[in-house]
N, C-alpha and C positions, 0 to 999 in steps of 0.2 A: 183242709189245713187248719192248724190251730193257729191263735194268736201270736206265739211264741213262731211259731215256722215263719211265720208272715213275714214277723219284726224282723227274723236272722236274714231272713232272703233281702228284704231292705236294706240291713246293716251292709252286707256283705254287696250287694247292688251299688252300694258309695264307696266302698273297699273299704271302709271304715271298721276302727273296732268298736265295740261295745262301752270300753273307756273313753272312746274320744266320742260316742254318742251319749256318755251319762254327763257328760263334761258339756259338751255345746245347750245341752237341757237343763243340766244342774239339777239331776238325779244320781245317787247313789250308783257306782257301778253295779252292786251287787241286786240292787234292784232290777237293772237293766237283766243281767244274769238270768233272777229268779225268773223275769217274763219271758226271754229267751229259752229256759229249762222247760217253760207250763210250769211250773209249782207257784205262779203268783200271777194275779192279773192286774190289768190296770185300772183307778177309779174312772170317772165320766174325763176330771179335768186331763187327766195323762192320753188318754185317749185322743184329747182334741189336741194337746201339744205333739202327739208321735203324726197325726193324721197332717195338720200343718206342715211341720217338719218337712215329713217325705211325700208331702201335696199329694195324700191318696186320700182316698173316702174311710171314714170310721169302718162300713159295711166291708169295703177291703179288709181291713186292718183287722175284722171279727171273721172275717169270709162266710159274710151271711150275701145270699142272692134274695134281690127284690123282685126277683122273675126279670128283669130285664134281658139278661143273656143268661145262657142255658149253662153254661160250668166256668168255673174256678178260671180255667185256661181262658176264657172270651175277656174274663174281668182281667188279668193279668195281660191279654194281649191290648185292649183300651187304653190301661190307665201309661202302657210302657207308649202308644200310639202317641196317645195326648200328650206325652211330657218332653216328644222329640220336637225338631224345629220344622220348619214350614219346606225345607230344601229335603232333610231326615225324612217328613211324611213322605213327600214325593218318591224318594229312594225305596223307602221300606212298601210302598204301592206296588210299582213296578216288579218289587224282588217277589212280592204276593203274587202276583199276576202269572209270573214265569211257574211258580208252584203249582198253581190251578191249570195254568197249559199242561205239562208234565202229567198232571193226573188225570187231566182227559187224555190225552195220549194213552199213557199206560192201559186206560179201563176202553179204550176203540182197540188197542190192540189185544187185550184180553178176551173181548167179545167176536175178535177175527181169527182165533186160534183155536 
């Protein structure tokens, strides 16, 4: 994903628009826009203001991988882990849990047919 996917997926993750996030920043809508479209990127300091903002890492916000997990989807499932609360992790554990039972199921019963 590009920067611009990134940004919209964040904007729209607050249900926010892109005017009410050039406005909390005191950036240009149209700037907001241009990084949203890909035809314009952000300098170093914009970067650390959007990464702030929506308390993700720069390396998100570029969707550069440092090897630590293996795709896009592990970094997007972390940073959504990390920013719920401590009752939220517990829930979102459990609801994992029941996923992983299901697909052992399905693959014992696949291998018994």
């Amino acid at each position: 994903m590009s920067f611009g996917d990134n940004l919209r997926n964040l904007i729209e993750e607050r249900d926010m628009t892109q005017k009410e996030l050039a406005t909390e920043l005191n950036i240009a809508p149209s700037t907001i826009g241009s990084y949203v479209q890909n035809t314009r990127e952000p300098d170093f300091a914009t970067l650390k203001l959007f990464a702030t903002y929506f308390d993700v890492s720069i390396d998100y916000l570029l969707d550069y991988s440092s090897g630590k997990t293996q795709t896009h989807q592990e970094d997007e499932l972390l940073r959504i882990f990390r920013s719920l609360s401590s009752e939220q992790k517990e829930v979102c554990i459990e609801q994992c849990k029941v996923f992983v039972r299901m697909n052992y199921k399905e693959k014992t019963e696949a291998k018994s047919s």
